[in-house]
Structure formats: structure tokens, C-alpha cells
C-alpha positions as a Markdown table, in Angstrom:
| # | Residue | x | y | z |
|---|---|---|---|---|
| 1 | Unk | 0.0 | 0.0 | 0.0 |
| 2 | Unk | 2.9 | 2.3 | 0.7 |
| 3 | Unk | 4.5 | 1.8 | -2.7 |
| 4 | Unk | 1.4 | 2.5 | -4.2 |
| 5 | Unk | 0.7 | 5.8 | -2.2 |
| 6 | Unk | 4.1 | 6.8 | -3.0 |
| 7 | Unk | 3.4 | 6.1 | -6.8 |
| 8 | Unk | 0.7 | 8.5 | -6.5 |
| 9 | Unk | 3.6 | 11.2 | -5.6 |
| 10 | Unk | 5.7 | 10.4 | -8.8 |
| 11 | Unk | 2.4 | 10.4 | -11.0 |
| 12 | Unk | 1.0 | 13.9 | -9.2 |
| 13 | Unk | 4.7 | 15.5 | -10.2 |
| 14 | Unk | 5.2 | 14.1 | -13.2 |
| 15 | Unk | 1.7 | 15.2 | -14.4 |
| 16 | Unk | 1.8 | 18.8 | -12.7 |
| 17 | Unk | 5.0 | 19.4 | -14.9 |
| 18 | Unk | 3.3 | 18.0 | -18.5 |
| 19 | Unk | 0.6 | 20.7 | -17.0 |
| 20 | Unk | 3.2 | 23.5 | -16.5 |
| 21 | Unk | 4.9 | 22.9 | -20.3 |
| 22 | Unk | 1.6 | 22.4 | -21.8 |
| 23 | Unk | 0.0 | 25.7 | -20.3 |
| 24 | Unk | 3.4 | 27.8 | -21.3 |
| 25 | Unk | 2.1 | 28.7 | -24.7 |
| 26 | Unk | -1.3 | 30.1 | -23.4 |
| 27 | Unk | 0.3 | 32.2 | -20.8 |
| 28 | Unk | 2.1 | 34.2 | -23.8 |
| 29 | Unk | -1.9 | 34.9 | -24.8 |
| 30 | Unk | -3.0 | 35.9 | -21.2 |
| 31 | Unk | 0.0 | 37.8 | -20.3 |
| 32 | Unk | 0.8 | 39.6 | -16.8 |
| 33 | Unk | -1.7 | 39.3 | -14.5 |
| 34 | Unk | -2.8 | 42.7 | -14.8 |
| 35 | Unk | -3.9 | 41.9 | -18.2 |
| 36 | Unk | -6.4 | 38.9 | -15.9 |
| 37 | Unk | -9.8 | 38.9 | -15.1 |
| 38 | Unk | -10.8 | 38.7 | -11.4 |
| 39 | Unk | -12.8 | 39.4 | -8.6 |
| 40 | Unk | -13.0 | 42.0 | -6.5 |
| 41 | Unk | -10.1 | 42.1 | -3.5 |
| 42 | Unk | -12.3 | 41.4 | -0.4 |
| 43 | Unk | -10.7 | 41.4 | 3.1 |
| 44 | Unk | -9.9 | 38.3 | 5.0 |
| 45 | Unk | -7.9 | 36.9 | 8.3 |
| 46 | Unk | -5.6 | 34.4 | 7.9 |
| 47 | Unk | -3.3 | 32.5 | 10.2 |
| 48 | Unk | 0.4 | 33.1 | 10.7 |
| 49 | Unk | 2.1 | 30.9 | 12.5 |
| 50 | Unk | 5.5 | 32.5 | 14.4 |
| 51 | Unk | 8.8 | 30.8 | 15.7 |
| 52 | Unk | 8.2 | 33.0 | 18.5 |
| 53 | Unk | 4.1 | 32.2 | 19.7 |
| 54 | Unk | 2.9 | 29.2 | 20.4 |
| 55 | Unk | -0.4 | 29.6 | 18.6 |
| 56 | Unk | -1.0 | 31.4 | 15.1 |
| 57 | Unk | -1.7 | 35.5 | 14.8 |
| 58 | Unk | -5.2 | 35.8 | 13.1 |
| 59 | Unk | -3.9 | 38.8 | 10.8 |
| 60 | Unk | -6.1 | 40.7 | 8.3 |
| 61 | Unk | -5.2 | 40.8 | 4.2 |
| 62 | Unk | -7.0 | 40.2 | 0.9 |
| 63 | Unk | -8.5 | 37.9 | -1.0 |
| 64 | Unk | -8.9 | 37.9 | -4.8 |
| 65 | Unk | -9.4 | 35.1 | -7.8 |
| 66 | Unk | -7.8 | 35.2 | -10.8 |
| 67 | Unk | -9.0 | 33.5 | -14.2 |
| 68 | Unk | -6.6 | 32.3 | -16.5 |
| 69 | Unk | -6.6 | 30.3 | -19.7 |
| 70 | Unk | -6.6 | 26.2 | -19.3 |
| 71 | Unk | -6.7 | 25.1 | -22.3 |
| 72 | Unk | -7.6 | 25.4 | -25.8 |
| 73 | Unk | -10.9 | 27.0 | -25.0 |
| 74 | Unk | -11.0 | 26.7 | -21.4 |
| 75 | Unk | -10.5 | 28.9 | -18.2 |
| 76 | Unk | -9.4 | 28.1 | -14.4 |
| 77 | Unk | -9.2 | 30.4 | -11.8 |
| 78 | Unk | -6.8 | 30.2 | -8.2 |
| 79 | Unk | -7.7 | 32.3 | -5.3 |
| 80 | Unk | -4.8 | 34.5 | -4.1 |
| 81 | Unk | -4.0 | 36.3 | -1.2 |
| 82 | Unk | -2.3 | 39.0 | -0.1 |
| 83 | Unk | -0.8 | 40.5 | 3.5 |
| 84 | Unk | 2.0 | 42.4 | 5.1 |
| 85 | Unk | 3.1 | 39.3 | 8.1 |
| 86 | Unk | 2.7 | 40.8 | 11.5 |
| 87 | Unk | 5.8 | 40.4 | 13.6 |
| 88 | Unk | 8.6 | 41.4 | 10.7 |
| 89 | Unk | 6.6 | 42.7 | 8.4 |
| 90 | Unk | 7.3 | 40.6 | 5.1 |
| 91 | Unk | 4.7 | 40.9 | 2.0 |
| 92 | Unk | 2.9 | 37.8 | 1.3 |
| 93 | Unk | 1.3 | 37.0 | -1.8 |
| 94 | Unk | 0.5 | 34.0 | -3.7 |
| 95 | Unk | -1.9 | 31.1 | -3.9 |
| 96 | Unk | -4.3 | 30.6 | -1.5 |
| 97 | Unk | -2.7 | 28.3 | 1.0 |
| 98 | Unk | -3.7 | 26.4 | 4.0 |
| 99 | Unk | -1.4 | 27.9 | 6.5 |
| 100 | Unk | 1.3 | 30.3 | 6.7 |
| 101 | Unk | 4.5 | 30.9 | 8.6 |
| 102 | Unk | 6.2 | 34.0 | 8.8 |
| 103 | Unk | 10.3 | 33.5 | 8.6 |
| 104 | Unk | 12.8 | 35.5 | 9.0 |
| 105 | Unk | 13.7 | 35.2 | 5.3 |
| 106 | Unk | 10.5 | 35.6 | 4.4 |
| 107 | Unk | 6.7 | 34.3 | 4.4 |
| 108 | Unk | 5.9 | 30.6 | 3.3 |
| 109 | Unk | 2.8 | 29.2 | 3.2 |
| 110 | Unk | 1.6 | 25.6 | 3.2 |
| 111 | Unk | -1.2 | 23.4 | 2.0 |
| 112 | Unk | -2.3 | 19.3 | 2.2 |
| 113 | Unk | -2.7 | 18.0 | -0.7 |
| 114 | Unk | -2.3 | 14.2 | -1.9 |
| 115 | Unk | -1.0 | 12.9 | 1.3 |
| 116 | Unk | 1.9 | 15.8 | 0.7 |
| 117 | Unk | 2.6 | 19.5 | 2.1 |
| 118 | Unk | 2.9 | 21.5 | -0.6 |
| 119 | Unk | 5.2 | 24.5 | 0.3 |
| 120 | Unk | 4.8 | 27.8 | -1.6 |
| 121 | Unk | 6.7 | 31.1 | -1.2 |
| 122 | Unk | 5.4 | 34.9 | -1.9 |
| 123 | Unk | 5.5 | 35.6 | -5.3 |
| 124 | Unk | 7.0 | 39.2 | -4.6 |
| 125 | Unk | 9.6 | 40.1 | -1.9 |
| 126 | Unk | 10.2 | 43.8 | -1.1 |
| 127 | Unk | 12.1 | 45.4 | 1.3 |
| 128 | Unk | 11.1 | 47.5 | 4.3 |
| 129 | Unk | 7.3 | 46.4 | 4.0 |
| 130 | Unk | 6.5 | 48.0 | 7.1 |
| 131 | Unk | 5.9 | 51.0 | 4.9 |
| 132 | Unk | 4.8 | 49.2 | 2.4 |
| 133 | Unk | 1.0 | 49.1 | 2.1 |
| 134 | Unk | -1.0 | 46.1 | 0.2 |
| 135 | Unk | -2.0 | 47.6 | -2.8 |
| 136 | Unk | 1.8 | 48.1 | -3.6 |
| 137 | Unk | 2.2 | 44.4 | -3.3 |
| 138 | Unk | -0.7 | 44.0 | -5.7 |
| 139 | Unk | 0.3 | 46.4 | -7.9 |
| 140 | Unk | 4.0 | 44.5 | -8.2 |
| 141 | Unk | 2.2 | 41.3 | -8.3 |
| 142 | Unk | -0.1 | 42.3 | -11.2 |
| 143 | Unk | 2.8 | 43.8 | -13.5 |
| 144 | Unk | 5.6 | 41.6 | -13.0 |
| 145 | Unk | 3.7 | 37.9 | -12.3 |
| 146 | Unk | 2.2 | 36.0 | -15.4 |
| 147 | Unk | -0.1 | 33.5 | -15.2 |
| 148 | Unk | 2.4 | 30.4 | -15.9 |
| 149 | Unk | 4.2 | 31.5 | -13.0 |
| 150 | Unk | 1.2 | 31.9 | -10.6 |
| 151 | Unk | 0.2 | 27.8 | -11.9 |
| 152 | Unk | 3.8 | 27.1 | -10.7 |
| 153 | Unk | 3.3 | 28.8 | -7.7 |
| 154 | Unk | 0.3 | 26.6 | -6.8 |
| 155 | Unk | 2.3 | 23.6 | -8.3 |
| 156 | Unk | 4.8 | 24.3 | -5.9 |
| 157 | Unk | 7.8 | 25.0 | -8.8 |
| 158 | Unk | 9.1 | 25.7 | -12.2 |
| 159 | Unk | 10.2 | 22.0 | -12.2 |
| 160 | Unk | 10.6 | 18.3 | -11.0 |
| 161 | Unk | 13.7 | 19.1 | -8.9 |
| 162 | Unk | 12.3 | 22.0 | -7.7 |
| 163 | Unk | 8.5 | 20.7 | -7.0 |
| 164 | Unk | 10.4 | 18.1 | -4.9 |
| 165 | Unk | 12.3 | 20.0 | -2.6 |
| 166 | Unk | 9.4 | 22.0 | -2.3 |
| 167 | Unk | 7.1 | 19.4 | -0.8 |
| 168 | Unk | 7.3 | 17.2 | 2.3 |
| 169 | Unk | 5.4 | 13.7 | 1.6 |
| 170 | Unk | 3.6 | 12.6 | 4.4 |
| 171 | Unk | 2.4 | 9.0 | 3.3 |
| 172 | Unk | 5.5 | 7.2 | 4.1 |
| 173 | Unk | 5.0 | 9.0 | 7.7 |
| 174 | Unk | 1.2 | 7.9 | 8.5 |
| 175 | Unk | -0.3 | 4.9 | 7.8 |
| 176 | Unk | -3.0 | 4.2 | 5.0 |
| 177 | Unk | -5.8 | 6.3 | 7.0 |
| 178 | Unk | -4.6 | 8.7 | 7.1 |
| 179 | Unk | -5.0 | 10.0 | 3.6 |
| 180 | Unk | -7.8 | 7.4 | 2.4 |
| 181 | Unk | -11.1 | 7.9 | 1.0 |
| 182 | Unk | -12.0 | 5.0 | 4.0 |
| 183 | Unk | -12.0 | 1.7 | 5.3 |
| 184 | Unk | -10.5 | -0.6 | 2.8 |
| 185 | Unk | -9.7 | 2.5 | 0.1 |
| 186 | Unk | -6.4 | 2.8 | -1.2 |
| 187 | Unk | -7.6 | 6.0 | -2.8 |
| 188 | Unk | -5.9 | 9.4 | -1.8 |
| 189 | Unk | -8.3 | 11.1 | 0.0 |
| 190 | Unk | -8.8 | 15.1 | -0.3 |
| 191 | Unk | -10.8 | 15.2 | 3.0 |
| 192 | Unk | -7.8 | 15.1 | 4.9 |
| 193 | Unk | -7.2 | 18.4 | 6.3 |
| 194 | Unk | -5.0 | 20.2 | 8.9 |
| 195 | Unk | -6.9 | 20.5 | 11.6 |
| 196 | Unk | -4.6 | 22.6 | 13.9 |
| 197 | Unk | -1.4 | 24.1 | 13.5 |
| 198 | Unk | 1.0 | 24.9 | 16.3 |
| 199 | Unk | 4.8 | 25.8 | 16.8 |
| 200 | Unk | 6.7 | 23.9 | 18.9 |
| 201 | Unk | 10.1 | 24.6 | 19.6 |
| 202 | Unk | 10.8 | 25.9 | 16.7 |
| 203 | Unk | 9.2 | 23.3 | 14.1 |
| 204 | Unk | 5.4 | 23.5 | 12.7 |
| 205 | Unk | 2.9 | 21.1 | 14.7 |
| 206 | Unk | 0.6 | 20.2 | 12.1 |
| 207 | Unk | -2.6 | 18.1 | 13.2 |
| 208 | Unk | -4.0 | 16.3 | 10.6 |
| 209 | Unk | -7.6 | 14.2 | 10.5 |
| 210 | Unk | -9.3 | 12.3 | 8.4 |
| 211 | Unk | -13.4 | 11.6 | 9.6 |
| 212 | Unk | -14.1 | 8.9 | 7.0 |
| 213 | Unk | -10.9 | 6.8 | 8.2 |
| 214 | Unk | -11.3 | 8.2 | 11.6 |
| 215 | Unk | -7.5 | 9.0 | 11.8 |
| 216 | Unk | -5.8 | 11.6 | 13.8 |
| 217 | Unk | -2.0 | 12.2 | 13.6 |
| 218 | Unk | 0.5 | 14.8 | 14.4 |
| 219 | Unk | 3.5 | 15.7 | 12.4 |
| 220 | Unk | 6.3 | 18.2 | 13.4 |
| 221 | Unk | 7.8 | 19.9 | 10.5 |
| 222 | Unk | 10.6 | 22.1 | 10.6 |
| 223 | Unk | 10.1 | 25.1 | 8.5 |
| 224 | Unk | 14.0 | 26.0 | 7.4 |
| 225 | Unk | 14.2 | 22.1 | 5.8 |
| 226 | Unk | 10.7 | 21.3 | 5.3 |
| 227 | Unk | 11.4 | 17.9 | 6.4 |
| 228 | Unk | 9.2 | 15.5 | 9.6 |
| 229 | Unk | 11.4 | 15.5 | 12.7 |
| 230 | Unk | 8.9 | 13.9 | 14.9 |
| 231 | Unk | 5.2 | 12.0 | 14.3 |
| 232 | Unk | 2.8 | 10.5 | 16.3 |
| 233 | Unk | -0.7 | 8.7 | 15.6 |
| 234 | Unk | -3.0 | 9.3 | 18.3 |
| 235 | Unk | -0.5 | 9.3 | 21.3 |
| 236 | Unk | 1.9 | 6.9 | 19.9 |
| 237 | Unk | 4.7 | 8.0 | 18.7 |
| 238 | Unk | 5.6 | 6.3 | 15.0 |
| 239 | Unk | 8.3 | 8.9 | 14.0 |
| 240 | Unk | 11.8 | 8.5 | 14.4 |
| 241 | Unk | 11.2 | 4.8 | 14.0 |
């Protein structure tokens, strides 16, 4: 069952970079994303987690969706948001994402997907942001970001090598609940979610739950190296083996 959940992995990279060549000729057509349809910018908390709290800030940005070509005929849109990080004050923006974590190198953010964390980084990094309001990240965004590169972005890279240093696989850590449709499936399961996230001397505590399965686990990530340090299912621990 492991081999074939970690199949799943190599299929989910291999197909999101066909999808990332195959788009490249429509983004010449769509252009900058200024050039992009999408919705009005709405506000919107989100949760930054902090090497130096225990528990995320609940921190107001933006919220906005993009539509993009997807095909020869065919549109997709991503939801994007947008924020200046509370404690150092470093612009976030980028692909909706599932959580976020504020570094000193800069914001990253974080989503579950396919039994993997898929790690994403602001599309635009500027200096001194404390003066920096949102609709100059926005504005940056918009004329220097096209729509290949927000696809990447939500990919989690340009490319194979970079996709997987830019994810942390979680199916060889759990076992096959945890990211199961249910009992008996062997089918990656995309009501898995991140039920609680946490730092914890200085890596990311990221409880995960699955209701069909009835799993609960807890992995501790560290945010520099993106890599499990510890994980437990239920209270035992299964990580470091």
C-alpha cells in the first residue's frame, strides 16, 4: 500500500509538470496578471504561525481570484492572497494556501494536498514592508507575475527538482488512513485536512484528521528544511522509527 501511495507522488509530479509545459504557450496569450480577469479584492484573516508564539496570529489581508486560460478554449481560476506578516513585516502574496508561517527570510505558506505538504513562497519580496501598504504588493504582483508562473506557484515550482524540494510527503510517515477515501480504500483522499497548526520549539505542529478513516496524527515539520522531525498517531509516537 505504501508503494502505491508513494506512486501516486511520482504520477502527481510528473503530471503537474506536462501541465506547467503544456499551459506555457497560453500564458504568452493571457499575459501579466494585470492583463487577468478577477474578482473584486475582499478582506480576509488568515493564520500566521511565528517561531516566536505558540499559537498562530489571526492577521487581516486580501482575498482575490484570478481567471486564466486552461486550455484550448478553457478557463481556471486560483484564489490569491495578499498581507503584510505581522511580527517582521514581510509581503505575502500568492496562492491561497492552508497555512502560513512567517520567517525571517520571508513568508511561506503551506497546503495538504495528496498525502503531501505542498510549500509555496510569496511571489513578490520587497524590502522594508513596514511601509509598504497592500495595494503596492498588488500592484508589483499584477505587473511583473504571469499566469504560468502563478500555476507554478500553486504547483509548488518551475520543475521536477524544484517541486520536490518544495514538498514534504507525508504518506510514508502515517499509515494508510490517514490519507484514504475509508475503510479498505487505497484512494488518496482530499478530506484530509490540517486541523490545527502549532509551533513547537521551533518546528510547525501540524494536526491532521481524516473523519471517513477516523485518523488523527501529528507531524512536526521544521520550517527551514521542510522535512518530519517527529510524528505521532494518536499518542503513539511512530516517528523517528
Amino acid at each position: 500500500m505504501k508503494a502505491f501511495h508513494l506512486l501516486l507522488v511520482g504520477l502527481f509530479i510528473s503530471a503537474s509538470c506536462l501541465v506547467a509545459r503544456a499551459d506555457a504557450t497560453l500564458t504568452n496569450r493571457v499575459g501579466k496578471l494585470k492583463d487577468a480577469n478577477h474578482t473584486a479584492w475582499v478582506q480576509v484573516t488568515n493564520s500566521i504561525a511565528n517561531t516566536s508564539s505558540r499559537f498562530p496570529t489571526k492577521w487581516a489581508g486580501k482575498k482575490a481570484t484570478y481567471q486564466y486560460a486552461a486550455g484550448p478554449s478553457g478557463t481556471s481560476t486560483m484564489p490569491v492572497t495578499v498581507f503584510v506578516s505581522p511580527h517582521l513585516q514581510k509581503p505575502w502574496i500568492g496562492p491561497e494556501q492552508d497555512f502560513y508561517v512567517e520567517l525571517d527570510s520571508g513568508v511561506i505558506g503551506g497546503r495538504l494536498a495528496a498525502g503531501m505538504v505542498i510549500w509555496c513562497e510569496s511571489l513578490v519580496s520587497m524590502p522594508n514592508t513596514g511601509s509598504t501598504n497592500v495595494s503596492e504588493i498588488i500592484r508589483q504582483f499584477e505587473n511583473n507575475i504571469d499566469t504560468l508562473a502563478l500555476m507554478e506557484a500553486g504547483d509548488g515550482g518551475v520543475s521536477e527538482a524544484v517541486r520536490r524540494s518544495r514538498i514534504t510527503v507525508l504518506l510514508r510517515i502515517f499509515s494508510d488512513g490517514a490519507f484514504a477515501n475509508g475503510r479498505g480504500s487505497s484512494q488518496a483522499s482530499e478530506v484530509s485536512r490540517i486541523a490545527a497548526v502549532e509551533m513547537d520549539g521551533g518546528d510547525l505542529k501540524l494536526t491532521i484528521e481524516n473523519s471517513p478513516s477516523k485518523f488523527e496524527g501529528v507531524a512536526w515539520i521544521n520550517p527551514q528544511t521542510r522535512k518530519v522531525t517527529k510524528a505521532t498517531e494518536g499518542s503513539k509516537p511512530i516517528f523517528p522509527r
